[in-house]
PAPA-893346 format. One record per residue (C-alpha): residue number from 1; x negated, y, z negated. Coordinates in Angstrom, 1 decimal. Example, Ala and Ser with C-alpha at 12.3 -4.5 7.8 and 13.67 -1.06 7.14 Angstrom:
residues 2
+-----+--------+--------+--------+
|   i |      u |      v |      w |
+-----+--------+--------+--------+
|   1 |  -12.3 |   -4.5 |   -7.8 |
|   2 |  -13.7 |   -1.1 |   -7.1 |
+-----+--------+--------+--------+
END
This chain:
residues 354
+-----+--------+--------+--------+
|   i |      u |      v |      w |
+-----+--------+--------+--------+
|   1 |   -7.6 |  -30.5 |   18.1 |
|   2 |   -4.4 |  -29.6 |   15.8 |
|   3 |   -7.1 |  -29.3 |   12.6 |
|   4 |   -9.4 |  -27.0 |   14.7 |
|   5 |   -6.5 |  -24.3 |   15.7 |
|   6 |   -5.6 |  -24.7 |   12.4 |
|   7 |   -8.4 |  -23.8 |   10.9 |
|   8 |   -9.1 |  -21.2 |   13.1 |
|   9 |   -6.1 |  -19.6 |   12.1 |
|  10 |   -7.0 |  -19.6 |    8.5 |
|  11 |  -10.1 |  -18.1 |    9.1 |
|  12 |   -8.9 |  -15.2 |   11.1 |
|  13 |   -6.2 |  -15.2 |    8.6 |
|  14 |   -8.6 |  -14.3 |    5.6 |
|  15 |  -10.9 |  -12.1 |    8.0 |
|  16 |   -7.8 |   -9.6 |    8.7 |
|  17 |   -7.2 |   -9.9 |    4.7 |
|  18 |  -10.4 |   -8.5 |    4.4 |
|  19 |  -10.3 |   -5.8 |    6.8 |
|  20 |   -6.3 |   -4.9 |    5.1 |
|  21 |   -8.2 |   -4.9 |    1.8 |
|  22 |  -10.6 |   -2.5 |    2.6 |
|  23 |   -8.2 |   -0.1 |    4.5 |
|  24 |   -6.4 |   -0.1 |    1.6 |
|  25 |   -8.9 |    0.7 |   -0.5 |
|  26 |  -10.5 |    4.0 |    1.4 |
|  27 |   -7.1 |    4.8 |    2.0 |
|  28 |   -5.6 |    5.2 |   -1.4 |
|  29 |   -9.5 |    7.0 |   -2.0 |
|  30 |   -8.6 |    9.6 |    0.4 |
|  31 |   -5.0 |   10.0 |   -0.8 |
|  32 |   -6.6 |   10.3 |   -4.3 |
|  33 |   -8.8 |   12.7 |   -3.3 |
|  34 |   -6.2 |   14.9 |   -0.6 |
|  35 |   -3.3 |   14.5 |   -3.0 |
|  36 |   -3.3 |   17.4 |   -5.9 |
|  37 |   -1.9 |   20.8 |   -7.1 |
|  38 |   -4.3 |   22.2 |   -5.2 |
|  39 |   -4.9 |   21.5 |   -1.1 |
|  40 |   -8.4 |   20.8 |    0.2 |
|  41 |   -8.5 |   20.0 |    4.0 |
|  42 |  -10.2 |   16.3 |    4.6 |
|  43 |  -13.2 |   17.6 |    6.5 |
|  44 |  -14.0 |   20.0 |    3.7 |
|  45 |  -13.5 |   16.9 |    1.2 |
|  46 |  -15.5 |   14.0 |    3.3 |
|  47 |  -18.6 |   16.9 |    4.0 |
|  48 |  -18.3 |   17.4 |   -0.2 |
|  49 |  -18.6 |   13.6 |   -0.8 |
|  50 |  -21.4 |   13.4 |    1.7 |
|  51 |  -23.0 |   16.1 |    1.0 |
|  52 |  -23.3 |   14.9 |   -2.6 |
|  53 |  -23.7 |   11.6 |   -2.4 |
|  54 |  -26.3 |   10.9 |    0.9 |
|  55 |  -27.1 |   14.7 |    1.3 |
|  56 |  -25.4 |   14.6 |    4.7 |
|  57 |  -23.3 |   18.2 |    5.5 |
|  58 |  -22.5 |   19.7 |    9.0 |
|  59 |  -20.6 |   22.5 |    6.9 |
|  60 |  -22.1 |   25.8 |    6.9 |
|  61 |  -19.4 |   27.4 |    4.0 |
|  62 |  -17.4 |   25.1 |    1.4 |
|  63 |  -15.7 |   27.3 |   -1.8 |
|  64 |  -17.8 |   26.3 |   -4.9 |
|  65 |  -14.4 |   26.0 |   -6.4 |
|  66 |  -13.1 |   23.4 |   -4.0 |
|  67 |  -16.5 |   21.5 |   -4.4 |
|  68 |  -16.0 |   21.6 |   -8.3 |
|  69 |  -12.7 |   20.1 |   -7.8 |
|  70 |  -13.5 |   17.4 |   -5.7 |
|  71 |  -16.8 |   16.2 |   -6.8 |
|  72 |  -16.3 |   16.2 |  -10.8 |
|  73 |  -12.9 |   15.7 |  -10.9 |
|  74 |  -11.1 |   14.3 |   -8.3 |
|  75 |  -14.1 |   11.9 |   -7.1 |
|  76 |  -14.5 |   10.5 |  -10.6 |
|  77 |  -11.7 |   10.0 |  -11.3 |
|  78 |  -11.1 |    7.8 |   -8.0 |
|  79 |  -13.9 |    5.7 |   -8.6 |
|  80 |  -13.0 |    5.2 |  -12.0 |
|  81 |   -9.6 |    3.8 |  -11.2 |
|  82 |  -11.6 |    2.1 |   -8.7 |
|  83 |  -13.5 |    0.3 |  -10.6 |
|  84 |  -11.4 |   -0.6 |  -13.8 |
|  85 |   -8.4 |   -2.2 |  -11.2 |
|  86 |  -11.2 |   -3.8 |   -9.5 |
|  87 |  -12.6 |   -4.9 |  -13.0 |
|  88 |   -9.0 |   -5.9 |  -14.2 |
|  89 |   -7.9 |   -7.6 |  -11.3 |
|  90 |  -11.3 |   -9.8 |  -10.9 |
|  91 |  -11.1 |  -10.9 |  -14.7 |
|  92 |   -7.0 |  -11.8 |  -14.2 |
|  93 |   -8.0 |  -14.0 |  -11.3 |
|  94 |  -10.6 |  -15.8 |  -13.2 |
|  95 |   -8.4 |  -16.4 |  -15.9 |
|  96 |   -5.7 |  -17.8 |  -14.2 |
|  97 |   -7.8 |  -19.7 |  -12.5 |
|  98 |   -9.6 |  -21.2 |  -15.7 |
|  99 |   -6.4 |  -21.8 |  -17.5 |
| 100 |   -4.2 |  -22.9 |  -14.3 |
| 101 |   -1.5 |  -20.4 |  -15.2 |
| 102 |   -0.4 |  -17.3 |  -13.4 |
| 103 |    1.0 |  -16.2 |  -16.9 |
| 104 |   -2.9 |  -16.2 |  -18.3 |
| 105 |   -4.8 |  -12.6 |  -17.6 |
| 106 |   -6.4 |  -10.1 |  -20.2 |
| 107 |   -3.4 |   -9.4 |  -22.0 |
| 108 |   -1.5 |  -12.2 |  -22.7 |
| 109 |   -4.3 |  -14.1 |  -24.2 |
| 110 |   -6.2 |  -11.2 |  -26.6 |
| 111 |   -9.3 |  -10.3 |  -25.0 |
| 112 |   -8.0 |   -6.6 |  -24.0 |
| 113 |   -6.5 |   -6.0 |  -27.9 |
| 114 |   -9.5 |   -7.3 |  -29.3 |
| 115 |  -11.5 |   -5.0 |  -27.0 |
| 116 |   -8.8 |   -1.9 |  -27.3 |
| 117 |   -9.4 |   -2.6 |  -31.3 |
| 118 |  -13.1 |   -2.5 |  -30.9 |
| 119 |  -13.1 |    1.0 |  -28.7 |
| 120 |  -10.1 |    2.5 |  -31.5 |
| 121 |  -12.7 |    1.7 |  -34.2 |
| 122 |  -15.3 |    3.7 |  -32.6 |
| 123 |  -13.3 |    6.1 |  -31.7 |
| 124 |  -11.9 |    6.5 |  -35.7 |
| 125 |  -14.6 |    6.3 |  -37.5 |
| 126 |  -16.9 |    7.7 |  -34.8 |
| 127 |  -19.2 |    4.8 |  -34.9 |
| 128 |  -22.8 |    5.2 |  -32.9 |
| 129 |  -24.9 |    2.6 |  -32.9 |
| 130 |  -28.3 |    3.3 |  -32.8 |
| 131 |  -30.5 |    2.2 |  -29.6 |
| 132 |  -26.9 |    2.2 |  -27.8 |
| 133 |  -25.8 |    6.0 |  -27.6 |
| 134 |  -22.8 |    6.8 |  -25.7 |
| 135 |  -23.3 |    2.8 |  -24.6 |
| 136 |  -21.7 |    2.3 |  -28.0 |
| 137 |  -17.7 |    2.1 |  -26.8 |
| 138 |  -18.7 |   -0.3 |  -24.2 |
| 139 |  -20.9 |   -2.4 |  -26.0 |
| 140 |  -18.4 |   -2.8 |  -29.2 |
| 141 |  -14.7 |   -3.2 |  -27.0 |
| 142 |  -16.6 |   -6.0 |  -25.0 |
| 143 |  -18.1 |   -8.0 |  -28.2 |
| 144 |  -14.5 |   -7.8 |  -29.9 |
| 145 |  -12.8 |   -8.9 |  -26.7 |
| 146 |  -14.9 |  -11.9 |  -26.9 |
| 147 |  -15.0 |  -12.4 |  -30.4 |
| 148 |  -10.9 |  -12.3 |  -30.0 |
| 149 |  -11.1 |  -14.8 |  -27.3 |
| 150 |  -13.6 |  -17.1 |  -29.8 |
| 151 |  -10.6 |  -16.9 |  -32.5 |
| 152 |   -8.0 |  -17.7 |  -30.2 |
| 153 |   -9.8 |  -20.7 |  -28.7 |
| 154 |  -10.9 |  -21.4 |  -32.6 |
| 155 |   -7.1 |  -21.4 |  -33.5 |
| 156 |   -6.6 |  -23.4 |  -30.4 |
| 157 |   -8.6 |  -26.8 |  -31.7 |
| 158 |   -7.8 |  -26.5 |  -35.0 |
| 159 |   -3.6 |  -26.9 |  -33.6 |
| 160 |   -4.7 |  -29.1 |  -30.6 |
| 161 |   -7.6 |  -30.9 |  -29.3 |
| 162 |   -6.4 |  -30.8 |  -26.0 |
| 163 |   -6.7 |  -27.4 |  -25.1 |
| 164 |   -3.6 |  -26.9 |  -23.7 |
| 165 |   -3.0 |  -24.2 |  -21.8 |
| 166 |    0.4 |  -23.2 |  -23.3 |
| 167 |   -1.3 |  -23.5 |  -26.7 |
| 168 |   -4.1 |  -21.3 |  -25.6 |
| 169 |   -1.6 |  -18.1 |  -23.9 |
| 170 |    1.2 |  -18.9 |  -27.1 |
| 171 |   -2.2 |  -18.6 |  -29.4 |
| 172 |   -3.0 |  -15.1 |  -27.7 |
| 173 |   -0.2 |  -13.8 |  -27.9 |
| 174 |   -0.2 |  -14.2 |  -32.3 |
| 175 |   -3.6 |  -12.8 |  -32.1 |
| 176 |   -2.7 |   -9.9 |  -30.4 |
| 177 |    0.1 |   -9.1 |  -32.5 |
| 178 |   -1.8 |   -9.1 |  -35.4 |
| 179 |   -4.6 |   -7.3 |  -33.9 |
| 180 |   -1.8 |   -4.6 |  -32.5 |
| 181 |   -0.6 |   -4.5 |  -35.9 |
| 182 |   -3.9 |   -3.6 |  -37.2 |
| 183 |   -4.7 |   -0.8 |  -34.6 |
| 184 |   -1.4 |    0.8 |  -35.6 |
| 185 |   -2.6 |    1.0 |  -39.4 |
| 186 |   -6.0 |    2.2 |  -38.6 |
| 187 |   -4.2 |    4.9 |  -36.3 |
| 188 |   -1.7 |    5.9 |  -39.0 |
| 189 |   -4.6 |    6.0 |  -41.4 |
| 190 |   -5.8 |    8.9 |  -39.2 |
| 191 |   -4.5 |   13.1 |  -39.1 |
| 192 |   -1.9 |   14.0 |  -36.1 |
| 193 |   -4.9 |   14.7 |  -34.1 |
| 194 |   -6.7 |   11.7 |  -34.1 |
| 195 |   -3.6 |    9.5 |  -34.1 |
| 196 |   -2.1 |   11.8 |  -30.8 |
| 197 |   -6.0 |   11.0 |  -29.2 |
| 198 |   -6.0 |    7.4 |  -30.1 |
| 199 |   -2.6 |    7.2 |  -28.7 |
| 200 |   -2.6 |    8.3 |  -25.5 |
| 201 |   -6.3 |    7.2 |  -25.2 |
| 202 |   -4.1 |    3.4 |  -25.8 |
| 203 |   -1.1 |    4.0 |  -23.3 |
| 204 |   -4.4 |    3.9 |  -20.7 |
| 205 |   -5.6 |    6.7 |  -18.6 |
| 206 |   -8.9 |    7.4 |  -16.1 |
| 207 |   -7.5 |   11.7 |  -15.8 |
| 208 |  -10.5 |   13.3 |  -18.0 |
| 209 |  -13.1 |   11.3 |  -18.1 |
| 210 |  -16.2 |   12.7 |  -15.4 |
| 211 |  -18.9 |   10.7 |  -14.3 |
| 212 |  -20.1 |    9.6 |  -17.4 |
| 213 |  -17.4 |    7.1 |  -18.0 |
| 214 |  -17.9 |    5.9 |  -14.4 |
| 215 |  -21.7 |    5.4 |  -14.9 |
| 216 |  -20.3 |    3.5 |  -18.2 |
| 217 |  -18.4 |    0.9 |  -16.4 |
| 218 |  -20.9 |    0.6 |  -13.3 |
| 219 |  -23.7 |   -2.1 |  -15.2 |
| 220 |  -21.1 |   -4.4 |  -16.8 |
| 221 |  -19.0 |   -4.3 |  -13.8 |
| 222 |  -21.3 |   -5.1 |  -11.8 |
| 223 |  -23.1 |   -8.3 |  -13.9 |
| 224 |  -19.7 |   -9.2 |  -14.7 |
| 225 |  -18.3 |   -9.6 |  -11.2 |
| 226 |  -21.9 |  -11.3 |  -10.2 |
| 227 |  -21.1 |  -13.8 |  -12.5 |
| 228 |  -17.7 |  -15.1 |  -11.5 |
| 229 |  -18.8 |  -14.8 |   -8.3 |
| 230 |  -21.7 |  -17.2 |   -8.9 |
| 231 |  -19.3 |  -19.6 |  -10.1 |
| 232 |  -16.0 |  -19.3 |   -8.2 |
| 233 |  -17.2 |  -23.0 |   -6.9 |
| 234 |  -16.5 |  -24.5 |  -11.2 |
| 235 |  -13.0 |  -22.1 |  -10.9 |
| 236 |  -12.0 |  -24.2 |   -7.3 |
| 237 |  -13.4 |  -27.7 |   -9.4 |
| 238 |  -11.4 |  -26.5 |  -12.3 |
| 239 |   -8.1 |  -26.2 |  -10.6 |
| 240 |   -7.9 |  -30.1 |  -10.1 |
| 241 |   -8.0 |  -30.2 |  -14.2 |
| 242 |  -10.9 |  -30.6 |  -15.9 |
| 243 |  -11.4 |  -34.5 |  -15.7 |
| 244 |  -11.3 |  -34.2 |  -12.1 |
| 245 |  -14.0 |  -31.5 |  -12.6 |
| 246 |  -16.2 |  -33.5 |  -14.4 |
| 247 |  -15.9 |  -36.8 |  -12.5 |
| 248 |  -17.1 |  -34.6 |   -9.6 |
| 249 |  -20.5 |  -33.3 |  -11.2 |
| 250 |  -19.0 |  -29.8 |  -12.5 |
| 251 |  -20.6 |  -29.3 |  -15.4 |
| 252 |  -17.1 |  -27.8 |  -17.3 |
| 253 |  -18.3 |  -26.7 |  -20.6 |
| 254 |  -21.4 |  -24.5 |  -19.1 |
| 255 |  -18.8 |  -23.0 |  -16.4 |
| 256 |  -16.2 |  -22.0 |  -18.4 |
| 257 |  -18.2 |  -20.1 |  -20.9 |
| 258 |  -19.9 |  -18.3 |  -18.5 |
| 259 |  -16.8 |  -17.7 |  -16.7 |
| 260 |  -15.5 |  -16.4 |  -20.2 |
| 261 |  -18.4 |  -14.1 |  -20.5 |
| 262 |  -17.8 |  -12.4 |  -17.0 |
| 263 |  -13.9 |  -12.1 |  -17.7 |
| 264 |  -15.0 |  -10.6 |  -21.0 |
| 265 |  -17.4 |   -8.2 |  -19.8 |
| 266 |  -15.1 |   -6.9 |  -17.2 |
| 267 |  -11.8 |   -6.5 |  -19.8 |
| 268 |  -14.5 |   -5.1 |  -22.2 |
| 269 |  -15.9 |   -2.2 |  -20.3 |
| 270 |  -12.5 |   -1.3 |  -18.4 |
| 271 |  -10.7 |   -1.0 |  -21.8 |
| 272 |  -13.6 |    1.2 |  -23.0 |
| 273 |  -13.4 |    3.2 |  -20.0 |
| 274 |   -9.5 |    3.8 |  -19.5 |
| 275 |   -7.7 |    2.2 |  -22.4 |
| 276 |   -4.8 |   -0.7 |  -22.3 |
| 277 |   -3.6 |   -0.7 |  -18.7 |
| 278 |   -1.3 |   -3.6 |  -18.5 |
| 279 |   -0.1 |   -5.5 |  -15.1 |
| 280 |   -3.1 |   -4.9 |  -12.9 |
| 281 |   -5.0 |   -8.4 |  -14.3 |
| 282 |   -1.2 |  -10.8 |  -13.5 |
| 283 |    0.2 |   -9.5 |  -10.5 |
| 284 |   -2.7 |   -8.8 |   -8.5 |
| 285 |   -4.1 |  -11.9 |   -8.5 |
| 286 |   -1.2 |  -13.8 |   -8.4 |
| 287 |    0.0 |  -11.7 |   -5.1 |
| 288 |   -3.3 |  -12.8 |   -3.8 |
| 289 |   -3.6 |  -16.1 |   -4.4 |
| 290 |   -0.1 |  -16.7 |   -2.8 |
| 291 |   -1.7 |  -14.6 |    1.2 |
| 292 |   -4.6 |  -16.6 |    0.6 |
| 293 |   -3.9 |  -20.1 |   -0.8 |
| 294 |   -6.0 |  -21.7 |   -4.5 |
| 295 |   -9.8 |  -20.9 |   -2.9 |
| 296 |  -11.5 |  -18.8 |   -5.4 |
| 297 |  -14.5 |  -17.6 |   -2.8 |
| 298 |  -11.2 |  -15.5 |   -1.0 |
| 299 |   -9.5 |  -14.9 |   -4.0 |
| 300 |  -11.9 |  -13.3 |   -6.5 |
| 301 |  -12.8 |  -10.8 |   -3.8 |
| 302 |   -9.9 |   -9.8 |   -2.2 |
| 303 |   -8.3 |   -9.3 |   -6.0 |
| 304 |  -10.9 |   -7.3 |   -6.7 |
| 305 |  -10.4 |   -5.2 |   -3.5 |
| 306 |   -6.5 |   -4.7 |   -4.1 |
| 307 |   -6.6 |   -4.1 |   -7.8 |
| 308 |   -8.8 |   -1.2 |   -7.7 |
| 309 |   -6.7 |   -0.1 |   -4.6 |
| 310 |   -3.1 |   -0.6 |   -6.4 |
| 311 |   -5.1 |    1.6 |   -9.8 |
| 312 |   -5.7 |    4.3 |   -7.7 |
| 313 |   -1.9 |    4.2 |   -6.1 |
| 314 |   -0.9 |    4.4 |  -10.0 |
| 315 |   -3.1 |    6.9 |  -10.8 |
| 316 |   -1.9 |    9.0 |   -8.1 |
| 317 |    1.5 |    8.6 |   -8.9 |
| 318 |    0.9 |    9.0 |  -12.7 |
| 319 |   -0.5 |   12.6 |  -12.1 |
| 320 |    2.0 |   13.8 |   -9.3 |
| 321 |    5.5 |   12.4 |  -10.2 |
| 322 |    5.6 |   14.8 |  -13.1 |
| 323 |    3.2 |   17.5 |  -12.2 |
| 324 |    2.0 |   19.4 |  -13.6 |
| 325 |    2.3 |   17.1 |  -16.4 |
| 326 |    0.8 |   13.9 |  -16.3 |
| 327 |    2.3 |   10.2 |  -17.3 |
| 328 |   -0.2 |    7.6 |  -18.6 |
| 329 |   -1.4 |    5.2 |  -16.1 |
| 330 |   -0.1 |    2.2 |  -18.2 |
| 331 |    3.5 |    3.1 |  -17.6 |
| 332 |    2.7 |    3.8 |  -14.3 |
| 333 |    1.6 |    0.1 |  -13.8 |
| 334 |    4.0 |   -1.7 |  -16.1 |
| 335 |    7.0 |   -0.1 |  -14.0 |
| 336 |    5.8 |   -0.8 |  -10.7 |
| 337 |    3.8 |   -4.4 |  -11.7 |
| 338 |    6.8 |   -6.1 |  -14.5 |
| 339 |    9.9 |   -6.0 |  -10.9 |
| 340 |    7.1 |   -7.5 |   -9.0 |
| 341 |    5.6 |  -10.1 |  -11.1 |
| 342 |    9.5 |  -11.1 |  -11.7 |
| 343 |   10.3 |  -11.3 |   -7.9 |
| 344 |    6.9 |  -13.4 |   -7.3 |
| 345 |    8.7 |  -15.8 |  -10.3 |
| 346 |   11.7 |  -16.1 |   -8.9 |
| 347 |   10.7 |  -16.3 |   -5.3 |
| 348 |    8.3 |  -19.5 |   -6.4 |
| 349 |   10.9 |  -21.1 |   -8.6 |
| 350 |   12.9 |  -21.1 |   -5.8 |
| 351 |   10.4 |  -22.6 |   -3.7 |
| 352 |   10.2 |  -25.3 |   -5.8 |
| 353 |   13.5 |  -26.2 |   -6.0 |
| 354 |   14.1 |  -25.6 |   -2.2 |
+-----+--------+--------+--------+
END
């Protein structure tokens, strides 16, 4: 009877989760979309967005100006930080989960330099591969972000058989170095105006960017977070180590590469998209997994959910703390997500000990 109340409680638990997730989410959209220089009431703004989107209006009059601003700027660039904090948060998760580290997302082990040096490449020797078009940022950030993680897991067995998973984030971290080092040469190889582009393009932004980047990010998003979805059952099997795994009918070697690919593909496009935005891939999955306990099936989700909510919060306060000027959304997220991931340390070390 006491495992039955118990459970019901975790399920209601993870229900109201769901439902805080998703208020979250449309309610950081609407602040996204209320919040600017210039005021637009929210009926005008929700008849714009359906008007547009499902041809639905009960306005007779709305300014042209005021639907310019919200439905090529301001509705982009929403969705946008949407989708890359959705993208970044989903591919942390996974790769926490893989390694069994909370220290392991994008960053620390190479796949978002490799995939930032892949996009500056493009960007500096304006690169257009043919057959791929304006799919040629994309398609090039997400091969080098997994050709970095192939070298890093290459460096990995040739030091260590074992795979270790302090081997694998210390290996990451020399790769990116040495890949950061040689984006800042191809950037100083560059005239002040390339090399102030490339720059800020790095320090991570989704303010410019219209609904071509968003259309950009929508197909490997999307068969990205299919995949780790597909196989959040190997990331809950992998957990237990990956003997355990094995001796339980996982088949580990299959999983993790295709748990690589999906991880990959998300870091690739949202680096392609917005640039380096640090943060959103550690903390957010980390603050999730401690509200809703190791099981991937919650966890995936509900990251992906929070992460593109806390991008837009950044956003938003990247482009109004200053205004009219506008901070890069990278700092944004590194000031807000550095305190927290150090109080989420502390507060489990503490745990531990207690």
């Amino acid at each position: 009877m006491q495992n039955l109340s118990i459970q019901k409680y975790l399920k209601s638990k993870i229900v109201w989760l769901y439902i805080l997730s998703g208020g979250f989410v449309l309610g950081t959209a609407l602040l996204g979309l209320l919040v600017s220089s210039v005021v637009i009431p929210v009926p005008t703004i929700l008849h714009i967005v359906a008007e547009n989107s499902f041809g639905l209006g009960w306005l007779n009059d709305v300014p042209r100006n005021e639907e310019m601003i919200i439905w090529n700027i301001r509705f982009p660039r929403v969705l946008l930080a949407l989708f890359v904090g959705a993208s970044l948060a989903l591919a942390g998760a996974a790769f926490q989960g893989l390694l069994r580290n909370p220290l392991a997302d994008p960053y620390t082990i190479g796949v978002s330099s490799g995939a930032a040096l892949g996009a500056v490449c493009v960007l500096f020797f304006q690169i257009t591969i043919v057959g791929l078009g304006s799919f040629t940022l994309p398609v090039v950030a997400i091969a080098s972000g997994f050709l970095t993680l192939l070298i890093v897991f290459g460096l990995v067995r040739l030091s260590s058989r074992s795979l270790a998973i302090e081997t694998i984030i210390l290996a990451g971290i020399i790769i990116s170095a040495f890949i950061g080092a040689i984006t800042s040469l191809i950037i100083s190889l560059g005239d002040r105006d390339s090399m102030t582009q490339i720059i800020y393009w790095l320090y991570g932004s989704v303010g410019m960017r219209g609904w071509s980047h968003v259309q950009l990010i929508i197909p490997f998003m999307v068969v990205g977070a299919f995949i780790l979805f597909m196989h959040y059952r190997e990331l809950n099997a992998l957990a237990l180590g990956e003997d355990a795994a094995d001796h339980i009918g996982v088949d580990v070697k299959r999983g993790k590469t295709y748990i690589l690919i999906g991880a990959s593909l998300l870091t690739g496009a949202a680096v392609a998209v917005s640039g380096s935005i640090g943060f959103v891939g550690l903390v957010i999955p980390h603050l999730v997994r401690l509200l809703t306990g190791p099981n991937h099936r919650h966890v995936l989700p509900l990251s992906m959910l929070t992460g593109g909510a806390f991008l837009i919060l950044a956003d938003l306060v990247a482009r109004t703390i200053i205004a009219p000027k506008e901070l890069p959304i990278g700092v944004i997220t590194a000031l807000i997500g550095a305190p927290v991931f150090a109080l989420l340390l502390i507060k489990e070390r503490i745990g531990r000990r207690g």
